[in-house]
Steps between C-alpha positions, in 0.01 A plus 500: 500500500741660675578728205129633540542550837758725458321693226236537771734648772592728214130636400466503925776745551362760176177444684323855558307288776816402692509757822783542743463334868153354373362162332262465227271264283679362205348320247731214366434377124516082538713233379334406161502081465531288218191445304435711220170634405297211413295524786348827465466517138414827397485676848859495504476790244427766750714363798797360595573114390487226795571728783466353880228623617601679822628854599719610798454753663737583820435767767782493759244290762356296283624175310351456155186422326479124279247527237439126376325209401734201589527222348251175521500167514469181196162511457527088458669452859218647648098523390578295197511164709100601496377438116286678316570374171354725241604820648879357581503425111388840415771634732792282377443527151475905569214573467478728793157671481355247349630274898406781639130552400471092564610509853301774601221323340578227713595631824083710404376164492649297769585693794430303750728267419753580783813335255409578168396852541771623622718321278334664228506893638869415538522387164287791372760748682799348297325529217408843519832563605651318176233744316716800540607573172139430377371727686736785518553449085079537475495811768821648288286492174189605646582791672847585324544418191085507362328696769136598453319712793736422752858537461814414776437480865080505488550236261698262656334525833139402279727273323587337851072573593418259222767240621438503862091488414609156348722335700419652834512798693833628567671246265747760295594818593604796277870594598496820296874592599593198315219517226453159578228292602566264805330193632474507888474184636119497587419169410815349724362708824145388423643135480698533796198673715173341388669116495736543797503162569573327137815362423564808257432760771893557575565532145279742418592673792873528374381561174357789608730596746755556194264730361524742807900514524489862484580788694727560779719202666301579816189445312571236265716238788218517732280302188755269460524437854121435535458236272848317589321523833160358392620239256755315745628230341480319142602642105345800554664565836838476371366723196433765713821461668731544197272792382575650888897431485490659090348797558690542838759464226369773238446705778861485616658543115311810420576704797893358412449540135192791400463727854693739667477745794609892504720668777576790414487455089752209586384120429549308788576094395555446901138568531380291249715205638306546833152487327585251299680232705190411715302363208813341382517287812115415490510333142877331616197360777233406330698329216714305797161403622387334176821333491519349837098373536462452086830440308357216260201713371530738217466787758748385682801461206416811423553666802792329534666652153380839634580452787873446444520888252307701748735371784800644264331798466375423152170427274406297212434822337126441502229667687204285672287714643538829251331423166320645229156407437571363161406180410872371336556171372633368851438753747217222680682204465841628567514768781749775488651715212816558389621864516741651225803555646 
């Protein structure tokens, strides 16, 4: 890592868009994570392999910008305590689309059932979101590889027409930076809005709210902060709070690690210290919080491990809240990726 970060200062001070006395945008390539290219299949022909999915970019006054899906939950610590047997077969045996089509089906069929329902659109969303390579392979093929009338960007965004026509308005989006095809959480907020008052309601909320971890800090902390705020206590409290003190975390490492600021064509570390520190002290918080009120839970033995490397200025070399949007073996059950160092 650090190696590449010097390579970077190097390419920064050839720069023809470095001025003297002035600051400017730069763009910073990302940490790539281990992976491979499984997950993409054929897409991965065009772009880079497994990059994180977010770019920096650092005028003097501003901080950076996260672009992300974090991380989610076990699907079978949360809306699997509510069966609905044929579909969770489908789903554990793989069969993705095949769970997917059943609980939308379902949730059709029985929506006024203020538990089941939605427990199933929950269930439909992680299936959809474990359809990634499906889809994105299909799309690849269709308007890539074989294309007929339309070809590239038209066709994916029909591609995504045809998807969202099934499963719901707004249900993918066509990310066409990315050439990738991205499921947005629709079915969580719709669970979360229409059945506010169902036991699942604060789980679809935060799985929806790790859909949205993207933009600035000053954007993205204030959705973190609203749901720790409306879900007080319970699992999915304590959820929120680790995902508040993590990407307090990121936030902090990549103005240390992937930013810097200009004076003068000179980088300026003591700057970056300043910006950084605050969100430093927030996750040493938050994590200290889940400790004190929460030790025994998993939440809480977590935050203590993390707790104990962000107080000595150091990570587990993973990022929480700074993703890609492919679906790796892993990725939902275990949050975080490791970065190549």
């Amino acid at each position: 890592m650090r190696n590449y970060a010097k390579s970077i200062m190097k390419l920064l001070k050839k720069s023809s868009l470095r001025r003297q006395g002035s600051s400017e945008y730069h763009e910073i390539p990302p940490p790539i994570r281990h992976g491979g290219c499984g997950a993409f299949a054929g897409m991965t022909q065009r772009k880079w392999c497994f990059f994180i999915g977010f770019i920096i970019f650092l005028p003097l006054s501003s901080g950076l910008t996260l672009f992300s899906s974090a991380a989610i939950a076990k699907s079978e610590k949360s809306a699997g305590s509510i069966s609905l047997p044929e579909g969770d077969n489908l789903f554990a045996s793989g069969q993705f689309e095949n769970a997917a089509k059943w609980y939308l089906n379902y949730f059709n069929t029985n929506a006024s059932n203020k538990e089941a329902a939605p427990a199933a659109l929950i269930k439909l969303g992680q299936s959809l979101e474990r359809m990634s390579d499906i889809i994105n392979t299909g799309a690849e093929k269709e308007c890539f590889r074989f294309p007929k009338k339309l070809r590239g960007t038209p066709c994916m965004n029909e591609y995504v027409g045809r998807l969202n026509a099934f499963y719901g308005s707004n249900s993918f989006e066509y990310l066409e930076q990315m050439v990738f095809i991205s499921y947005t959480g629709s079915h969580y907020q719709k669970a979360a809005s229409e059945y506010p008052d169902s036991k699942s309601a604060p789980e679809a909320a935060y799985m929806y709210l790790t859909k949205k971890i993207k933009g600035h800090p000053d954007e993205v902390l204030p959705r973190i902060k609203e749901y720790t705020s409306k879900y007080k206590d319970g699992a999915w409290h304590r959820k929120g709070l680790l995902l508040w003190a993590r990407v307090n975390e990121d936030v902090w490492w990549i103005h240390r690690k992937w930013s810097w600021v200009l004076y003068n064509g000179q980088v300026e570390p003591e700057e970056l210290i300043i910006k950084a520190e605050p969100y430093r002290q927030e996750g040493l918080r938050a994590f200290q919080e889940l400790i004190q009120k929460d030790s025994n839970t998993e939440e809480g033995k977590i935050a203590k491990k993390e707790y104990e490397l962000l107080k000595s200025y150091q990570d587990d070399g993973k990022l929480y809240g700074i993703i890609n949007e492919a679906d790796v073996e892993g990725t939902k059950a275990v949050p975080g990726h490791e970065l190549v160092q």
